[in-house]
OpenMM code with the backbone's topology and positions (N, CA, C; nanometers):
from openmm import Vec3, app, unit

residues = "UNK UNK UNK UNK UNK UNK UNK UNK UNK UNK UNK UNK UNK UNK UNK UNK UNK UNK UNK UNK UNK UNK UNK UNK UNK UNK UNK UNK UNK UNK UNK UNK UNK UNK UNK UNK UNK UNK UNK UNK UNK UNK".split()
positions = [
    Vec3(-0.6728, -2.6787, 11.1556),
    Vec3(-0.5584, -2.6962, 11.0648),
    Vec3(-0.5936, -2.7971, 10.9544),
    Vec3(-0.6649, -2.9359, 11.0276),
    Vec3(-0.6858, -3.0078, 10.9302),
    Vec3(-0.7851, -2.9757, 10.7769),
    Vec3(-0.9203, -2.8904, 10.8288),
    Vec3(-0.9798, -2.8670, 10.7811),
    Vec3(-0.9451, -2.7190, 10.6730),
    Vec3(-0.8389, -2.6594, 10.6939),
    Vec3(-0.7766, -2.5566, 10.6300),
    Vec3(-0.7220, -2.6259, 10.4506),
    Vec3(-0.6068, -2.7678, 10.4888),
    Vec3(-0.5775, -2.8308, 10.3980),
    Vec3(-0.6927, -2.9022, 10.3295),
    Vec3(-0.8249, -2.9581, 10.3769),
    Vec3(-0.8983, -3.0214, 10.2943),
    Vec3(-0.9744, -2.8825, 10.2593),
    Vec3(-0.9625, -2.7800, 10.2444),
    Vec3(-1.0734, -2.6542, 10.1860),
    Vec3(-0.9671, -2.6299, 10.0537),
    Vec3(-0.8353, -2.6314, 10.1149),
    Vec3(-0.7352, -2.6076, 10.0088),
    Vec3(-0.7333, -2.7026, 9.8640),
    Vec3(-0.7065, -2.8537, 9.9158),
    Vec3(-0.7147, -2.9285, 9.8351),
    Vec3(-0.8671, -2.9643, 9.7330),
    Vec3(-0.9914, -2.9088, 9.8333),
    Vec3(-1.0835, -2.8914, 9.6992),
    Vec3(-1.1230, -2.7924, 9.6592),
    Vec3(-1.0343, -2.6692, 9.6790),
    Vec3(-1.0254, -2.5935, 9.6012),
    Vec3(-0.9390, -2.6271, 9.4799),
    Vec3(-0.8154, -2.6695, 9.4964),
    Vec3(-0.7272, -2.6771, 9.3803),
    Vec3(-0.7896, -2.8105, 9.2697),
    Vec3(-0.9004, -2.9056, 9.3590),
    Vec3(-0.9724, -2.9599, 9.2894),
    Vec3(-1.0292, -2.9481, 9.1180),
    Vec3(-1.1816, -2.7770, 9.2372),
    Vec3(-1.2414, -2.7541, 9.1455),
    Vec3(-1.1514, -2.6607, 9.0311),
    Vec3(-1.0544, -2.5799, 9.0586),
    Vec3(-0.9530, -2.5058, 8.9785),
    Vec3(-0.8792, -2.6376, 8.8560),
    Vec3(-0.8945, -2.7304, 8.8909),
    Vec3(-0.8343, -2.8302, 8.8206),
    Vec3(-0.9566, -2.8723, 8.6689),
    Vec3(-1.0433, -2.9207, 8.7424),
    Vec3(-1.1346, -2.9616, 8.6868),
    Vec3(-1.2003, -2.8311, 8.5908),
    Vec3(-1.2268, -2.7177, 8.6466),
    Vec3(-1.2522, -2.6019, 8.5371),
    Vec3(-1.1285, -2.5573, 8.4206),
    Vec3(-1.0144, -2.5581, 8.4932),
    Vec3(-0.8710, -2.6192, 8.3770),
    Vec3(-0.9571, -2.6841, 8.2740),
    Vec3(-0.9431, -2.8051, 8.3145),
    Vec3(-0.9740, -2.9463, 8.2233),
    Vec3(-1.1064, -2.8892, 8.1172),
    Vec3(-1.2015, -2.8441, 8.1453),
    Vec3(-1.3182, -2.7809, 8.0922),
    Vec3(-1.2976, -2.7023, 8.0064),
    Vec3(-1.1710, -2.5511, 8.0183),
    Vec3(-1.1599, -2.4761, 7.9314),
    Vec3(-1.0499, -2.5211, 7.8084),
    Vec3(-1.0060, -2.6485, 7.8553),
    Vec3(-0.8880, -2.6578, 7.7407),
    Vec3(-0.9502, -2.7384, 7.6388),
    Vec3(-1.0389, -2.7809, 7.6440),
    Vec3(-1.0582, -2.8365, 7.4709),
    Vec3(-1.1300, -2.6818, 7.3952),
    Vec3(-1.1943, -2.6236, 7.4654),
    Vec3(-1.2161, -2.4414, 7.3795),
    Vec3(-1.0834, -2.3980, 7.3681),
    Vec3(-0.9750, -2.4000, 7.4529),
    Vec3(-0.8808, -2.3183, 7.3836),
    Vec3(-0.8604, -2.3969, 7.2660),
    Vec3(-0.8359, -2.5330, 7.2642),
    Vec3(-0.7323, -2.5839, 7.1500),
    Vec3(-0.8348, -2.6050, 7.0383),
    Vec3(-0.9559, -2.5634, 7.0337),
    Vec3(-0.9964, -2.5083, 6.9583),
    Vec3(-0.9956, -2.3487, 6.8710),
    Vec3(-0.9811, -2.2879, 6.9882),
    Vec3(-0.9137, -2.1352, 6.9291),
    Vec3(-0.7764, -2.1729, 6.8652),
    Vec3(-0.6794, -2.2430, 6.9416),
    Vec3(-0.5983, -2.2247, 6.9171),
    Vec3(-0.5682, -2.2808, 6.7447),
    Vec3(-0.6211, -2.4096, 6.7030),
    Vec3(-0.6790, -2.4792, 6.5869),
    Vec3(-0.6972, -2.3713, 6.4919),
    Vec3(-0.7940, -2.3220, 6.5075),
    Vec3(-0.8139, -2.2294, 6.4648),
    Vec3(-0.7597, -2.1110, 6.4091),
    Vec3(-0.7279, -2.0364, 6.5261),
    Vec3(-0.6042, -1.9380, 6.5127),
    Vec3(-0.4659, -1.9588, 6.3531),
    Vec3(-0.4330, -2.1171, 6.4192),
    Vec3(-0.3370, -2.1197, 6.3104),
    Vec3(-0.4259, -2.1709, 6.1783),
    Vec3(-0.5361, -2.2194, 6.1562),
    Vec3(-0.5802, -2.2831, 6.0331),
    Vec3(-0.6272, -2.1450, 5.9539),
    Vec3(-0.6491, -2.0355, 6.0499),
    Vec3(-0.6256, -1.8849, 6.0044),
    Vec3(-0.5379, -1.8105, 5.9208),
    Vec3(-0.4093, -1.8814, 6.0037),
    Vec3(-0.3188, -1.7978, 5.9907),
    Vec3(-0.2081, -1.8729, 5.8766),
    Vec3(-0.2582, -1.9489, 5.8451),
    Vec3(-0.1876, -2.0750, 5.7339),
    Vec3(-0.2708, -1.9823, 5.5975),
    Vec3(-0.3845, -1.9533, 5.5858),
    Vec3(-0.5181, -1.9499, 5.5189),
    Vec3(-0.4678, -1.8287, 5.4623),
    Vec3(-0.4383, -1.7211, 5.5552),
    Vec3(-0.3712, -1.5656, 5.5064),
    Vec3(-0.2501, -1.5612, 5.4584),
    Vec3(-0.1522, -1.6784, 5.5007),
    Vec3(0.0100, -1.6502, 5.4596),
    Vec3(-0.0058, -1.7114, 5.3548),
    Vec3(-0.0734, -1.8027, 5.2859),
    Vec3(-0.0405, -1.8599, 5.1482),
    Vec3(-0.1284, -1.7335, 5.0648),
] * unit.nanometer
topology = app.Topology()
chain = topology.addChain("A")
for resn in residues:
    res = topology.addResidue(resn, chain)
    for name in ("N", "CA", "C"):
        topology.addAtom(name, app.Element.getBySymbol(name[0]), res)
């Protein structure tokens, strides 16, 4: 049982930490996206 919750908790770990990894690329797309979309509407 015990060992069920510590497989769990570093799982939601590494799921955390790969989070953390992909969000400065999104908010770069996302940057992007709108410095796009500013660029076409004017």
């Amino acid at each position: 049982m015990y060992k069920r919750v510590e497989d769990s908790t570093v799982e939601s770990t590494q799921f955390i930490s790969r989070v953390n990894s992909l969000l400065p690329r999104l908010e770069g797309l996302i940057l992007i996206g709108v410095g796009l979309y500013v660029l076409l509407k004017h």
